[in-house]
N, C-alpha and C positions, 0 to 999 in steps of 0.2 A: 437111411433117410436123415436129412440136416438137421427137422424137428426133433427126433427120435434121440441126440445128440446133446440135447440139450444147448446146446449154442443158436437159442432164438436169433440174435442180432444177426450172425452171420446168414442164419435160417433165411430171414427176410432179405437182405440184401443179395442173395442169389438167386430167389425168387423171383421180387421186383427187376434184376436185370433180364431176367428167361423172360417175364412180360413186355418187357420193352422190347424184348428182339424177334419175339414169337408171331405169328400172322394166321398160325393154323388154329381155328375155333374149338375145338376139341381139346387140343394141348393148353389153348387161354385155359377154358374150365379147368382143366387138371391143376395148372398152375396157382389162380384163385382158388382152389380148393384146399391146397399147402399152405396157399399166407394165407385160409379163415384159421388152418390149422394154427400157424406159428402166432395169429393175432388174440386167437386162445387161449393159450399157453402163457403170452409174457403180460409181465407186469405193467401196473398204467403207467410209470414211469417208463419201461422202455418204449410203451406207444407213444407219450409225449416224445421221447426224442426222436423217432419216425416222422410224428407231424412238423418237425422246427429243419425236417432236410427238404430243400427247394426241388423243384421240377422231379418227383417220386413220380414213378408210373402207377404207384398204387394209391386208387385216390381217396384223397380226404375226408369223402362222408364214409368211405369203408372201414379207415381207421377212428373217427369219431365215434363210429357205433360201438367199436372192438373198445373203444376206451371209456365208455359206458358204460358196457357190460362190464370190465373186467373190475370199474373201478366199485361195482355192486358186488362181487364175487370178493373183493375186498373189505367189503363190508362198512364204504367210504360213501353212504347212500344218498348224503345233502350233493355231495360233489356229481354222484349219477345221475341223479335227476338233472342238475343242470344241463351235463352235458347231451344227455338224451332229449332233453325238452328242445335244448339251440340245436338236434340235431334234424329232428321231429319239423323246426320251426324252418330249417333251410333246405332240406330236401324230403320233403312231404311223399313225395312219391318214389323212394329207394327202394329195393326189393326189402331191406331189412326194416323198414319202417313197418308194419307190424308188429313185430318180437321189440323194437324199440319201445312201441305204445302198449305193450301187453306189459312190459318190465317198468314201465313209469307206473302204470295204473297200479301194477303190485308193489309197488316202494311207497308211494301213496298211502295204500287203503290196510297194508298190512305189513306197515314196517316193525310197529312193538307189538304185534300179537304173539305175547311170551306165553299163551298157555295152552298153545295146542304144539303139539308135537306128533309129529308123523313118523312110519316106520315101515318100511319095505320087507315083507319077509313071506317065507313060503310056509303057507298055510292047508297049500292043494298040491299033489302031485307027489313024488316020490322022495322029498324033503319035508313033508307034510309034520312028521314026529316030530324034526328037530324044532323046526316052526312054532308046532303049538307049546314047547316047552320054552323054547324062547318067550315067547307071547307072553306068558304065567309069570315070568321072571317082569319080562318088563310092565305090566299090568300092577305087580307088589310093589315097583319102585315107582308107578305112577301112585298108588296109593302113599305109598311117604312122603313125595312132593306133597301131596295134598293135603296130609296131617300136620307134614313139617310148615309150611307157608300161609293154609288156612284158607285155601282157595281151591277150585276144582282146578285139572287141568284134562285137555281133551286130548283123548290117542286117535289118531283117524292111520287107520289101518288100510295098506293097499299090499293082495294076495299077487307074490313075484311066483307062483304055479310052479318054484322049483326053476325054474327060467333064468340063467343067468343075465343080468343086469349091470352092462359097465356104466356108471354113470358119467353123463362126456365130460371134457374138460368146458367145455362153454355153461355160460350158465343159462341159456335162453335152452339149450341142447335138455338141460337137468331137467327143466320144466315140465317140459313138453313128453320126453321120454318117463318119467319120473313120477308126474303127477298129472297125464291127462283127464281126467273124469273131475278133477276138483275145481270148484268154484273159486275163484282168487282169495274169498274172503276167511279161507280153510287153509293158506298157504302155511305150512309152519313154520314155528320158531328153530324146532332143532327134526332134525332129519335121522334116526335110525336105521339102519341097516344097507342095503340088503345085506347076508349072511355070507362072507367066504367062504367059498367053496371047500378050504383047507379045513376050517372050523368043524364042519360037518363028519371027519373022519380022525376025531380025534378021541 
C-alpha cells in the first residue's frame, strides 16, 4: 500500500485521482478511508500544500480538519484551535465536526495541565506481573517529581487487561481509543505506556 511507503504526497495524489474517476459507493468509502489514512500521517505543511492545488476532488473541509488535527499532534495548539474553530465556523454540520469540537474543548480547558500524567499498562490478565512492577517503578519516579518540584502530581491509571493497544496515527483516533472513560479535565500532560509486547520477555 502507497501509505505504508511512506511517500504520503504521492499517497494522496493517487487517491484523489481513483475518487475522481470512481462511481462505485463502496470503492468511494474504501478510497476516503486511504486519504483519512494518508491525511493522518502527513505533516500540516504537506496538507497546506494540498489545500493551495485548485479543483482537488478531495474536499476542503476534509483537509482542514486533517490540518487541525495534525497541527495539535504537532503540538502547534494557538495554530489548531484556529483552524478548527474557522472550521467548526464553516461547515457546522461535517461528519467530523464532533471530534473537531471535542479537540477544541480539550486544547482549551486542558492545554497546560502539566501535572497529571496518564499511563496505560496491564494490571489484569496474564501480563498482570510485569504491570504491577512497572506501576511500583513508575509510582517511585512520580514520587521524585514531587519532592524534586514541590508539587503533587496525579497518575490516572488505565488497566490495558494485557490487550494489545496500537495507538492510531490520528489523534482524535488516540482519544477516544486511549482514554474513553475520562473526563476532558483529566487529559494528560504526558502519556505512559502501553508496554511492548518485546519488553515483557526479556
Amino acid at each position: 500500500m502507497l501509505t505504508k511507503s511512506g511517500n504520503l504526497k504521492e499517497a494522496f495524489y493517487k487517491y484523489n485521482q481513483a475518487l475522481a474517476l470512481n462511481q462505485n459507493p463502496v470503492q468511494t468509502r474504501e478510497i476516503m478511508s486511504r486519504i483519512d489514512q494518508v491525511l493522518a500521517n502527513a505533516s500540516s505543511a504537506l496538507i497546506r500544500t494540498f489545500l493551495d492545488i485548485p479543483s482537488l476532488s478531495v474536499s476542503e473541509p476534509l483537509l482542514q480538519y486533517w490540518l487541525g488535527v495534525n497541527l495539535a499532534q504537532e503540538t502547534a495548539y494557538a495554530q489548531s484551535l484556529t483552524v478548527l474553530t474557522q472550521f467548526l465556523d464553516r461547515w457546522p454540520d461535517h461528519p467530523q465536526a464532533p471530534d473537531a469540537q471535542a479537540l477544541v474543548t480539550m486544547i482549551q480547558e486542558t492545554l497546560l495541565k502539566k501535572d497529571t500524567i496518564g499511563c496505560l499498562i496491564p494490571l489484569s490478565g496474564k501480563y498482570a506481573t510485569y504491570g504491577e512492577k512497572a506501576l511500583k517503578g513508575i509510582q517511585l519516579a512520580i514520587q521524585d517529581l514531587t519532592q524534586t518540584y514541590g508539587r503533587k502530581f496525579n497518575l490516572v491509571i488505565k488497566d490495558t487487561r494485557g490487550i494489545r493497544i496500537r495507538l492510531p496515527d490520528a489523534w482524535m483516533s488516540c482519544i477516544r481509543l486511549a482514554w474513553p472513560a475520562l473526563s476532558v479535565r483529566f487529559w494528560p500532560w504526558m502519556l505512559l505506556g502501553p508496554v511492548p509486547k518485546n519488553w515483557l520477555f526479556r
